[in-house]
N, C-alpha and C positions, 0 to 999 in steps of 0.2 A: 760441821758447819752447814752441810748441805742440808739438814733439820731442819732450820730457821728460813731456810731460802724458800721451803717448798712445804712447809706448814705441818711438819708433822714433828711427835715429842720423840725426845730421845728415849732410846731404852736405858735403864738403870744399869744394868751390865756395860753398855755401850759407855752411857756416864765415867764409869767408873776405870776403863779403860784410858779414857781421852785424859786423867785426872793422870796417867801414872807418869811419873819423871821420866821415866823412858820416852814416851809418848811426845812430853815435852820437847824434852831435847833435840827428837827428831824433828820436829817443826821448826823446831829453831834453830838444827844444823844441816837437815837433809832435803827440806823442800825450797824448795827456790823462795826467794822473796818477792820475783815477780809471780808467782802464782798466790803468793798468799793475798799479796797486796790487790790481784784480780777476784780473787774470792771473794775478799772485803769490802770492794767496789759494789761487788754486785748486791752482795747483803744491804749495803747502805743504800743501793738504789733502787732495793727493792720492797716488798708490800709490808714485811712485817721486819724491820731493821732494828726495833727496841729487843725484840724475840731474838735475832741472832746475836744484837751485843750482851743478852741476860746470857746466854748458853755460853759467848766467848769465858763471861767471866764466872758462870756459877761452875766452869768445867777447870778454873784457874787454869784458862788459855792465857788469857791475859797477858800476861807479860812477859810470851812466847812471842805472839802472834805483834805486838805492839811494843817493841824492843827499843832499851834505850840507852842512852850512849852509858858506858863506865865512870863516870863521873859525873854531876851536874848540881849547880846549887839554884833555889834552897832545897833542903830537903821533903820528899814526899811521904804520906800516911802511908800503910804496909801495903792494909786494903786500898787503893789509892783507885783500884779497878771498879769499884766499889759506887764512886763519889763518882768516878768517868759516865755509868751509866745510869745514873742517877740522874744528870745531866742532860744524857742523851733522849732519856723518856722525858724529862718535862720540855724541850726543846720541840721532841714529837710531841707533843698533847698541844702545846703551842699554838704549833704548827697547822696542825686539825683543826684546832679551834677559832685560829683567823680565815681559814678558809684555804690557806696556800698560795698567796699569789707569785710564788718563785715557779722560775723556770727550773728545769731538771738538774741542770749544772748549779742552778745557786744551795734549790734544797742540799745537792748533794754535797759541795760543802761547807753550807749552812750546817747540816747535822756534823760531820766531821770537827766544825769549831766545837760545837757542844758538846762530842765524846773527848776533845782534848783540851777542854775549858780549862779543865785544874790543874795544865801545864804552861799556863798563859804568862806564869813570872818563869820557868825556868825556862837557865842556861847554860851551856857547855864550852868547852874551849875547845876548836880546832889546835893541829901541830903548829900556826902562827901566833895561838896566845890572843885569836877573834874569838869573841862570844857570839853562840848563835844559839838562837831561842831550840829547845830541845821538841818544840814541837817540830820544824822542819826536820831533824832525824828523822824523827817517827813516820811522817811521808816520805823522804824520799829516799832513805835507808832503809828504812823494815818493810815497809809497804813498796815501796821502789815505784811511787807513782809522780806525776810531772813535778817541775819544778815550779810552774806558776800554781799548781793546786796548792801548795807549803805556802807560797806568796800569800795565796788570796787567804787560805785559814790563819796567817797572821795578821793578817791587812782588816779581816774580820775581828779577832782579839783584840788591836787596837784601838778600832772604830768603836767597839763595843763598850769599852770602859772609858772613853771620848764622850759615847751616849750615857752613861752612868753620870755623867759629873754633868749633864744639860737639862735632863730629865727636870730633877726640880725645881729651875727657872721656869719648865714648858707647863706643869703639870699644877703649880702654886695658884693657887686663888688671891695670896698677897699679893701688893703691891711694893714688889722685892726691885729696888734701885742697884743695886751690887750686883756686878757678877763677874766671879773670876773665877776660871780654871786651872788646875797645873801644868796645863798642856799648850796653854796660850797665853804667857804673859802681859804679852804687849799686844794692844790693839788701839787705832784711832779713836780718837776722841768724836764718840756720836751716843747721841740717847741710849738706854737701856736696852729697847725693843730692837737696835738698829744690831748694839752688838749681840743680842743675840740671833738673829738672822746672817747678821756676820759669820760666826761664832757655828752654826748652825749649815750653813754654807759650804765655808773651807771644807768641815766635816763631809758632807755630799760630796764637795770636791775630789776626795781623797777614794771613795771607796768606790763613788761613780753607784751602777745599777745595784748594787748591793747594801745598797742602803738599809731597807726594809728586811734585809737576813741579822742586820749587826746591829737595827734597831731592838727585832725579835729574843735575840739574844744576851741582850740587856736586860731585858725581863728575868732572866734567870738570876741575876749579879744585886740588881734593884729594886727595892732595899731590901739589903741581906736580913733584915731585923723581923722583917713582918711578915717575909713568905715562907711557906709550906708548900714543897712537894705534893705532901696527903693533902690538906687543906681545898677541897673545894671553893670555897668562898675566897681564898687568894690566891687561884687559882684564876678565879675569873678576874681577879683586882688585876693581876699583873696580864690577861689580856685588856683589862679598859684601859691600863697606863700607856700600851702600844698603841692602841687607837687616837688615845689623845695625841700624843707624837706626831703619830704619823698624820691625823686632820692638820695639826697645828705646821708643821712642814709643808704639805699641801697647801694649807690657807696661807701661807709665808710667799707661795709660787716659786720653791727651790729643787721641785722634783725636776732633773734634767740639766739643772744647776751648773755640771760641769762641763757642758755645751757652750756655756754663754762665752762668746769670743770677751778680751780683753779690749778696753774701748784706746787703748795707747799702748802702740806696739814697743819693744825695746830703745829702737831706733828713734821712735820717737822723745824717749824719754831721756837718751842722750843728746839728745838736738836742746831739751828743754833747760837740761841741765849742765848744757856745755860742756857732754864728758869728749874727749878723744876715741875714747874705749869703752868696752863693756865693763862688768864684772860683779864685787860687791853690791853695791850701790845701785844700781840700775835692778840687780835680783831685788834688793831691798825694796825698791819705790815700785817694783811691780807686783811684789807682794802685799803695798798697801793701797794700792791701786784698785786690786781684785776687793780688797777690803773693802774701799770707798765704793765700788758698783755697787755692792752688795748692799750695803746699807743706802745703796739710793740707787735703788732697780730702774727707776724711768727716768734719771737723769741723763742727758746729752752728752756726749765728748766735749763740746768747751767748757762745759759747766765742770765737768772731771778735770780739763785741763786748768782752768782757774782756780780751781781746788789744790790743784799739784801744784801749783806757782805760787800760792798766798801758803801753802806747809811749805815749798820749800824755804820761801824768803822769812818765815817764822823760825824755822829750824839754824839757816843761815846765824839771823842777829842773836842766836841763844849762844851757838859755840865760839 
């Protein structure tokens, strides 16, 4: 491992060594997991991170080094180490190619989503019969690193295939009236352009400054049909696709987005709507509340509040 860190090739002997079952096993029984998981830290936050994940896997460390649980569905290709850093290099070429604008902590697990991309559907069952994404094993079982790092490489996974399904509303030259996703059924009734801003929003909402990591990374997802890895020419398509995005977010004024205070606090919304109590309902109307700023960024709190009182007294005479 320390080859890749420090830029120099492996010996064939040396290779050949690291490859034997023995070798294996001791990695995977006799060295700590926090040391491995520090090792791997450093690899990934260091200068040539494609170079130490090709070694992990051309030495079939792989699935020593990044262990996972005994059971999990669906199932994974053999080579699956394979398609992991596959992943992980177009993610780095990406990344180069927009210039970088992450902080150290996001590249760092900005790349991490990338080398565990193609574990983003599995899951495993805990002894209570909970499913949990088999990516958070892999951090904080075999790697033994924090528990908000697992957080965020999922939080990224989600936000990414979130950007997969907006993309071609942002990026269409038609003039597309539709726009439904599976991740948000229900939204207010405003213009096209509104929901997606809306739509576009909450998204910021959720992932906060990691926006442009889970944008990036959508690139790799988007569309599966036309890019190439090898392909220089969609290589660079899928850096124009992120520019467009990310202008079009920008020109939207959503960067920071999750800052923007709510223009009616709970209290208020039980005051409006004459509850006793919080709960349901109140989550509800503040959920389409954030919705309504959003789709009308310089509108006033009475204007929000007039808006809340003509939906609710609509919503009233329907039930």
């Amino acid at each position: 491992m320390s080859g890749a860190r420090f830029g120099f090739a492996l010996d064939e002997e040396l290779r050949k060594a690291a490859s034997d079952e023995e070798v294996k096993a001791a990695i995977a029984n006799k060295i700590s997991r926090e040391r491995i998981g520090h090792e791997i830290d450093l690899m990934v936050s260091g200068n040539q991170p494609v170079k130490a994940m090709t070694y992990v896997s051309d030495l079939q460390l792989f699935g020593a080094v990044f262990s996972l649980p005994l059971e999990f569905e669906p199932e994974i290709p053999d080579r699956y180490d394979r398609v992991c850093v596959a992943d992980f290099d177009s993610a780095w070429r990406l990344l180069e190619a927009i210039g970088c604008p992450f902080s150290a902590d996001q590249q760092r697990l900005f790349l991490y989503a990338a080398l565990f991309l193609p574990f983003r559907e599995n899951v495993y069952k805990e002894k209570k019969a909970k499913k949990i994404p088999v990516v958070s094993y892999i951090i904080r079982n075999s790697l033994k690193l924090k528990a908000s790092d697992a957080e965020m490489v999922i939080s990224l996974h989600i936000a990414t295939k979130k950007f997969v399904s907006l993309i071609p509303f942002v990026v269409s030259k038609e003039d597309i009236q539709i726009l439904e996703v599976d991740w948000k059924r229900e939204i207010i009734d405003v213009p096209f352009a509104s929901k997606l801003r809306i739509l576009a929003g909450l998204l910021l909402r959720d992932i906060k400054d990691f926006w442009r990591a889970a944008l990036l990374l959508s690139m790799l997802l988007y569309p599966t049909d036309i890019y190439s890895a090898t392909s220089s020419f969609e290589f660079d398509k899928r850096r124009e696709v992120y520019n467009m995005v990310e202008e079009a977010i920008l020109g939207k004024g959503l960067d920071k987005v999750w800052e923007v205070k709510p223009l009616v606090d709970g209290k208020e919304i039980m005051s409006i709507l004459d509850l006793k109590t919080g709960g349901p309902l109140v989550r509800e109307w503040q959920q389409k509340l954030i919705e309504w700023q959003l789709a009308h960024p310089f509108e006033s709190k009475d204007k929000c509040i007039q808006w809340m009182n003509e939906a609710s007294s609509k919503r009233a005479r329907l039930e």
